[in-house]
C-alpha positions in Angstrom: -135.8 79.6 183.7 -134.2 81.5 186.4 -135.7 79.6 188.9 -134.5 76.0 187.6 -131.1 77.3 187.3 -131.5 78.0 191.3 -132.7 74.3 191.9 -129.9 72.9 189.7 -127.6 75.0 191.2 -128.6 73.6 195.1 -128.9 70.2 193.8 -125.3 70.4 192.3 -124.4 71.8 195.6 -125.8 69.2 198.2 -124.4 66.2 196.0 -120.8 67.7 195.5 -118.6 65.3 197.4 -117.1 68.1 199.2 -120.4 69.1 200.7 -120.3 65.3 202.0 -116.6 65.1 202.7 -116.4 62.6 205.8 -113.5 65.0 207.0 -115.9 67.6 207.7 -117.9 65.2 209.3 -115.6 64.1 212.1 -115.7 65.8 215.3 -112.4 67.1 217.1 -110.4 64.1 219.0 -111.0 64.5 222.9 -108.2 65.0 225.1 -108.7 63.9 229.1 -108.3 66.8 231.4 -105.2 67.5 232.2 -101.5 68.8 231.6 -98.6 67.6 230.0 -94.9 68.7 230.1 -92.2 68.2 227.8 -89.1 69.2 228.1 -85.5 69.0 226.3 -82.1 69.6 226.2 -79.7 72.0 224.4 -77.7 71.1 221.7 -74.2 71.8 222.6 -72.8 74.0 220.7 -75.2 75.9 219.3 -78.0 78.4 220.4 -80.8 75.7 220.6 -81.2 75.5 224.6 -82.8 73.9 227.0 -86.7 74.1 226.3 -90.1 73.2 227.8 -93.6 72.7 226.3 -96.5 72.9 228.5 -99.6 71.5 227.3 -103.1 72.0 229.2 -106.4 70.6 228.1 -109.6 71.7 230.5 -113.0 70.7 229.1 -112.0 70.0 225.5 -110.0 73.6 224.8 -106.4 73.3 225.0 -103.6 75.5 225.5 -100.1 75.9 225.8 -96.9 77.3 226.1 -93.2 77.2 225.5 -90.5 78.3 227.8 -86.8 78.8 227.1 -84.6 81.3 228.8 -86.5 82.0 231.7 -89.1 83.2 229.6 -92.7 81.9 228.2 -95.1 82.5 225.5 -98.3 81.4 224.5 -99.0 79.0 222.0 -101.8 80.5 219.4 -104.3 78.2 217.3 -103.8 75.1 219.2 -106.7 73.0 216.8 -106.2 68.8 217.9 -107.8 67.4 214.9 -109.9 63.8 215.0 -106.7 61.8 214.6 -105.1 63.6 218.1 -102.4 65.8 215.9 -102.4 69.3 217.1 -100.2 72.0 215.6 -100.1 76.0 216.7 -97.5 78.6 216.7 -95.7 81.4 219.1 -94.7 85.0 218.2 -91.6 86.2 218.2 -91.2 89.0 220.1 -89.8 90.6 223.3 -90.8 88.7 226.6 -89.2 91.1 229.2 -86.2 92.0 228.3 -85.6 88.7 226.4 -85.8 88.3 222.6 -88.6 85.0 221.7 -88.3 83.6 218.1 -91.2 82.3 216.8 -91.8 78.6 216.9 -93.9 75.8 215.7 -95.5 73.0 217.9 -96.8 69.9 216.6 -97.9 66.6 217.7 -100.3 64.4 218.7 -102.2 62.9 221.6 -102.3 58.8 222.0 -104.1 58.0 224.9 -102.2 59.7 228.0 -99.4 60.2 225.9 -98.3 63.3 223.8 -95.6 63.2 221.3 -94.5 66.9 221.0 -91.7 68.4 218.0 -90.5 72.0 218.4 -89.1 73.9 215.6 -88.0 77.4 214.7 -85.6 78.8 212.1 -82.0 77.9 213.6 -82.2 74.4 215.0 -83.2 71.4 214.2 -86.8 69.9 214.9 -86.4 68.7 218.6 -89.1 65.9 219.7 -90.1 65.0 223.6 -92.8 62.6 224.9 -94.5 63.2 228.4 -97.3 61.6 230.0 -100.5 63.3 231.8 -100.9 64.9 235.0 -104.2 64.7 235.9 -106.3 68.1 236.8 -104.4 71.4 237.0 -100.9 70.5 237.7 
């Protein structure tokens, strides 16, 4: 009895559709070698400033950060999914002796292009586009 309740129970299993799911079953897009830099503007009068996201894809792993006020921080679990969207996230924290909020990156990757939209908790979601530099620039 015991034993047919294991076989149902694996039969069950490899049919569910979610054992099948075709999103599992695509791989993660592939991003060309390369960096990309996107930068924008402050919005006058307020304490959103000038900013900068630096994007760097060697081999398939890709990293980043984002720079405001002189100072940089990493961006942690950057993931570009099989459609070319990518999200990931900084810490806040001290860099120096400058405060970093924590921010959100998103975007996504079409062809040499990225589209790239930074947001934190006091401004507005600011978008930039930047083409590829080739190797490590």
């Amino acid at each position: 009895m015991f034993s047919k309740f294991l076989l149902f129970l694996l039969i069950g299993l490899c049919t569910s559709p979610a054992a099948i799911s075709p999103v599992q079953a695509q791989p993660p897009a592939t991003v060309a070698n390369g960096t990309w830099t996107v930068q924008g503007h402050q919005i006058p009068g307020t304490r959103c400033g000038h900013w900068l996201v630096r994007l760097k894809s060697v081999h398939g792993g890709l990293s980043g950060v984002v720079s405001l006020a002189r100072a940089s921080v990493p961006i942690h679990n950057l993931a570009v999914l099989p459609d070319g969207s990518f999200s990931g996230t900084t810490q806040a924290g001290l860099v120096g002796s400058r405060y970093a909020r924590a921010y959100k990156v998103t975007g996504k990757f079409s062809g040499d292009t990225v589209h790239v939209t930074l947001e934190n908790d006091i401004c507005p979601a600011r978008q930039g586009v930047a083409t590829r530099q080739p190797g490590g620039h």
